[in-house]
N, CA, C and O atoms as CSV, one atom per row, in Angstrom:
chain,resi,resn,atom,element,x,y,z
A,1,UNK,N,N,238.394,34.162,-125.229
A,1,UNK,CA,C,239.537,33.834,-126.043
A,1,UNK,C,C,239.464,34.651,-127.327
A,1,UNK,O,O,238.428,34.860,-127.959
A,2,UNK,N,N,240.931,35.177,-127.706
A,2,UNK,CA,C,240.842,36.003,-129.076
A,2,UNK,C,C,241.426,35.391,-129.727
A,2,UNK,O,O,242.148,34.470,-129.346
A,3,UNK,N,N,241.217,35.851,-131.215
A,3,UNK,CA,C,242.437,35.367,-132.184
A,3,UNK,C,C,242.493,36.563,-133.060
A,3,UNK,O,O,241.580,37.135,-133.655
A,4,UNK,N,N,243.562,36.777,-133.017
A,4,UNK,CA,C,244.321,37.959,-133.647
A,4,UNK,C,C,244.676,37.662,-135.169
A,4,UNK,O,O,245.387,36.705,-135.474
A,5,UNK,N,N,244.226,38.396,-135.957
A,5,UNK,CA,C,244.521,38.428,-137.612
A,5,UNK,C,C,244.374,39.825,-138.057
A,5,UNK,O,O,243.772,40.748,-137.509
A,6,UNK,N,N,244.952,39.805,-139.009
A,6,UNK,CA,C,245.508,41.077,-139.834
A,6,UNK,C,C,243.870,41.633,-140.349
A,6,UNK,O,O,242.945,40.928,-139.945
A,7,UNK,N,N,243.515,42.811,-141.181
A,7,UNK,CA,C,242.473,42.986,-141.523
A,7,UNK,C,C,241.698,42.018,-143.026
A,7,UNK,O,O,240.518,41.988,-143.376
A,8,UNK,N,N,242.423,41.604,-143.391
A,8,UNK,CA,C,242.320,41.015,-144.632
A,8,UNK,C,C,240.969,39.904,-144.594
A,8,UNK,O,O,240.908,38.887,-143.902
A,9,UNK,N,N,239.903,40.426,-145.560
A,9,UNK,CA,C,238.428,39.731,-146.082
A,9,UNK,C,C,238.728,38.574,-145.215
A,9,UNK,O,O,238.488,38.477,-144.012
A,10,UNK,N,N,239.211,37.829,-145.889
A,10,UNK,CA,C,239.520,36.709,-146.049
A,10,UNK,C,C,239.522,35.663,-144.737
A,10,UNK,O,O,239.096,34.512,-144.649
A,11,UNK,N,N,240.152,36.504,-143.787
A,11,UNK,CA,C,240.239,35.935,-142.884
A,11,UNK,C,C,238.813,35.728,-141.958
A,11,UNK,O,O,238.688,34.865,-141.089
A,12,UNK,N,N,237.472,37.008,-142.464
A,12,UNK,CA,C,236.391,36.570,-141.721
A,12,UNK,C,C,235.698,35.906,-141.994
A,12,UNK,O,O,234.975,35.370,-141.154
A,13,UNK,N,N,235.581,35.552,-143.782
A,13,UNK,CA,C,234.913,35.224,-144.136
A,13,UNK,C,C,235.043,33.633,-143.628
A,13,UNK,O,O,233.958,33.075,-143.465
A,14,UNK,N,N,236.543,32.636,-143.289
A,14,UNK,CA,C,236.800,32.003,-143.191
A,14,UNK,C,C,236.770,31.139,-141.838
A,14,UNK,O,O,236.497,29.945,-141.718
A,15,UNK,N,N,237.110,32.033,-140.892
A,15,UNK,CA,C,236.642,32.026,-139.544
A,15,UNK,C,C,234.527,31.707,-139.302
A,15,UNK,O,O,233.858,30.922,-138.629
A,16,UNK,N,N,234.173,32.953,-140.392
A,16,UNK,CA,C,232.776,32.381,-139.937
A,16,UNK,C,C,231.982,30.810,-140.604
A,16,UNK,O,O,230.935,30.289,-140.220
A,17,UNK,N,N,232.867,30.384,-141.633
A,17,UNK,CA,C,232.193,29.322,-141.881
A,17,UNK,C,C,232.958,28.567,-140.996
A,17,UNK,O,O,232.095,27.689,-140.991
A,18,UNK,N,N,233.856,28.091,-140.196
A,18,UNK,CA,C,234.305,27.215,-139.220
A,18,UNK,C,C,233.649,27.298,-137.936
A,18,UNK,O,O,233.732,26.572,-136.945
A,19,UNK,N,N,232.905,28.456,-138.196
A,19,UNK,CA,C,231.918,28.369,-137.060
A,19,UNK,C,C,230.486,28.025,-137.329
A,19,UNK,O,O,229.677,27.672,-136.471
A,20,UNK,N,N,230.261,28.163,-138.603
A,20,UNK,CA,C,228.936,27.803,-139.413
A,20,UNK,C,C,228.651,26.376,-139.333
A,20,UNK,O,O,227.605,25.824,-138.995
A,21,UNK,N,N,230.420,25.578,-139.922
A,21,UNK,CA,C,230.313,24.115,-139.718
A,21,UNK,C,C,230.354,23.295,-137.977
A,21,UNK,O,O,229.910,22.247,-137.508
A,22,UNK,N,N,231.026,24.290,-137.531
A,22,UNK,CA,C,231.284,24.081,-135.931
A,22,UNK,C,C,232.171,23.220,-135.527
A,22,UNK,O,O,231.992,22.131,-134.982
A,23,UNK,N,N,233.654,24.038,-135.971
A,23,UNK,CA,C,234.533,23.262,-136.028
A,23,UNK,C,C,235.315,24.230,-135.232
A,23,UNK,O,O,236.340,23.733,-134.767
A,24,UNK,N,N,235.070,25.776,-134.874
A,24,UNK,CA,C,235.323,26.699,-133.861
A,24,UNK,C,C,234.163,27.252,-132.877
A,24,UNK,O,O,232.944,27.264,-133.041
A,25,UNK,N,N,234.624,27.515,-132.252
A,25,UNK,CA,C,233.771,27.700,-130.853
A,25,UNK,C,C,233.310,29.044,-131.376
A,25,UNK,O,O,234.150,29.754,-131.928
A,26,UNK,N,N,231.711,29.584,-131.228
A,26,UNK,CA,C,231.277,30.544,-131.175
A,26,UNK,C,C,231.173,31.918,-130.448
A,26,UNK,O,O,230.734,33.067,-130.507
A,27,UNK,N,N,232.170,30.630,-129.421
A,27,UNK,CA,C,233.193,32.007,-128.061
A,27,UNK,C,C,234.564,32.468,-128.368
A,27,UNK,O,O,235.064,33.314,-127.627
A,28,UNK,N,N,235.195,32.032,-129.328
A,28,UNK,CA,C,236.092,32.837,-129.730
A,28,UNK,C,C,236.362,33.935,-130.843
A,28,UNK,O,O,236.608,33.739,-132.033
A,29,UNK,N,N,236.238,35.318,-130.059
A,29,UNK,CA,C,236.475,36.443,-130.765
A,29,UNK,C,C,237.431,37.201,-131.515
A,29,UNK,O,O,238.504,37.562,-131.031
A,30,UNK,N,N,237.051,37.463,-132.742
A,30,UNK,CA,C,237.845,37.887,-133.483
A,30,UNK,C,C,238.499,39.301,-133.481
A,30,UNK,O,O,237.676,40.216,-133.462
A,31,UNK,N,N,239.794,39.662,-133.497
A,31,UNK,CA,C,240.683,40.944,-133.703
A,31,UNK,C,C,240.937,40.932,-134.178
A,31,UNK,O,O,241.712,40.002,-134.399
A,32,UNK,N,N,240.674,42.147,-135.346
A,32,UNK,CA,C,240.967,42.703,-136.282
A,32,UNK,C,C,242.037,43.871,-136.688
A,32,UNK,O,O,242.022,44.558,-137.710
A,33,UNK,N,N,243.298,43.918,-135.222
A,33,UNK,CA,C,243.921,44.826,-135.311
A,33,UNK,C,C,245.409,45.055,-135.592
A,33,UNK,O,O,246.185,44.538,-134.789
A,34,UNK,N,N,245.820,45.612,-136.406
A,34,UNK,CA,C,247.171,45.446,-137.036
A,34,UNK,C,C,248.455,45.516,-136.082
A,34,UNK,O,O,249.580,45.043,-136.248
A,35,UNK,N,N,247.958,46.202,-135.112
A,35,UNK,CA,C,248.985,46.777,-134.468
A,35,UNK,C,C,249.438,45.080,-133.521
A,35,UNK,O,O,250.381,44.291,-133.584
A,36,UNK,N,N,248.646,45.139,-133.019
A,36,UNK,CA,C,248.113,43.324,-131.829
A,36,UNK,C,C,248.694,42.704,-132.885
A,36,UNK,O,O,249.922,42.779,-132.853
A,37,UNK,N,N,248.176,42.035,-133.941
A,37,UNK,CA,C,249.242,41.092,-134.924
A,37,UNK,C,C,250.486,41.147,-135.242
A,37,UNK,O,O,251.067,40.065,-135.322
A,38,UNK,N,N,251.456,42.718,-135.585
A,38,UNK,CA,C,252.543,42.474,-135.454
A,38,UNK,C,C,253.292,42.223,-134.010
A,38,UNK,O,O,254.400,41.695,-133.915
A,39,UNK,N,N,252.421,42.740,-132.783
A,39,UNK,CA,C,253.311,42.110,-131.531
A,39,UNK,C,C,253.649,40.410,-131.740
A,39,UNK,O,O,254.723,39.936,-131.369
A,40,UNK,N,N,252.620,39.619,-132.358
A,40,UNK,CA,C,253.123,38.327,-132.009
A,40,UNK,C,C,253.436,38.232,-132.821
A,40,UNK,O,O,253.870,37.084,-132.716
A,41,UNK,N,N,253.816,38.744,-134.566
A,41,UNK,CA,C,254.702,38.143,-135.263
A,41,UNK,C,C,256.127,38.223,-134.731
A,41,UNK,O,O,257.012,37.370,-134.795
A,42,UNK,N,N,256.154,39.558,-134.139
A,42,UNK,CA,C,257.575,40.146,-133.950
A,42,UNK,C,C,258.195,39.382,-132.656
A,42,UNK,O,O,259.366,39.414,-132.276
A,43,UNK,N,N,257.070,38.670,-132.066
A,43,UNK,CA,C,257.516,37.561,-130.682
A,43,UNK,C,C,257.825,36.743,-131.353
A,43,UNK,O,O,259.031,36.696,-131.108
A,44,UNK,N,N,257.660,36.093,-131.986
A,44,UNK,CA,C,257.824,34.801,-133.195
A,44,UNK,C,C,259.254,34.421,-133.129
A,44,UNK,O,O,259.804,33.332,-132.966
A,45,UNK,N,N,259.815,35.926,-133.344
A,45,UNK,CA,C,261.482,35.639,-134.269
A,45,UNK,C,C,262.217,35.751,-133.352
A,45,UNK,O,O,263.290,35.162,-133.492
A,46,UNK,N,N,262.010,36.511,-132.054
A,46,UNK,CA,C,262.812,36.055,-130.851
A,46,UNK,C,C,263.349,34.986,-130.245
A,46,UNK,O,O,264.386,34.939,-129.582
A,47,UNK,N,N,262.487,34.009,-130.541
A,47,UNK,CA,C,263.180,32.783,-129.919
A,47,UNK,C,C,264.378,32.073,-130.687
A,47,UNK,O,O,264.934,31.093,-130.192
């Protein structure tokens, strides 16, 4: 399982303490790629 986020600090630093506390699974991998994040924003507004 992935989860797709923009490049921004913030977002790893945040992800790894939810895994520190273990409140996310240590099997879900993080993407870091801009291009992959705007596909699902841009799915978003379609509906």
């Amino acid at each position: 399982m992935f989860l797709i986020v923009d490049k921004h600090l913030a977002y790893r630093v945040a992800i790894q303490q939810l895994k520190n506390n273990q409140k996310m699974s240590e099997a879900i991998q993080i993407r870091q790629i801009r291009h992959l994040n705007n596909i699902v924003e841009q799915d978003r507004r379609c509906n």
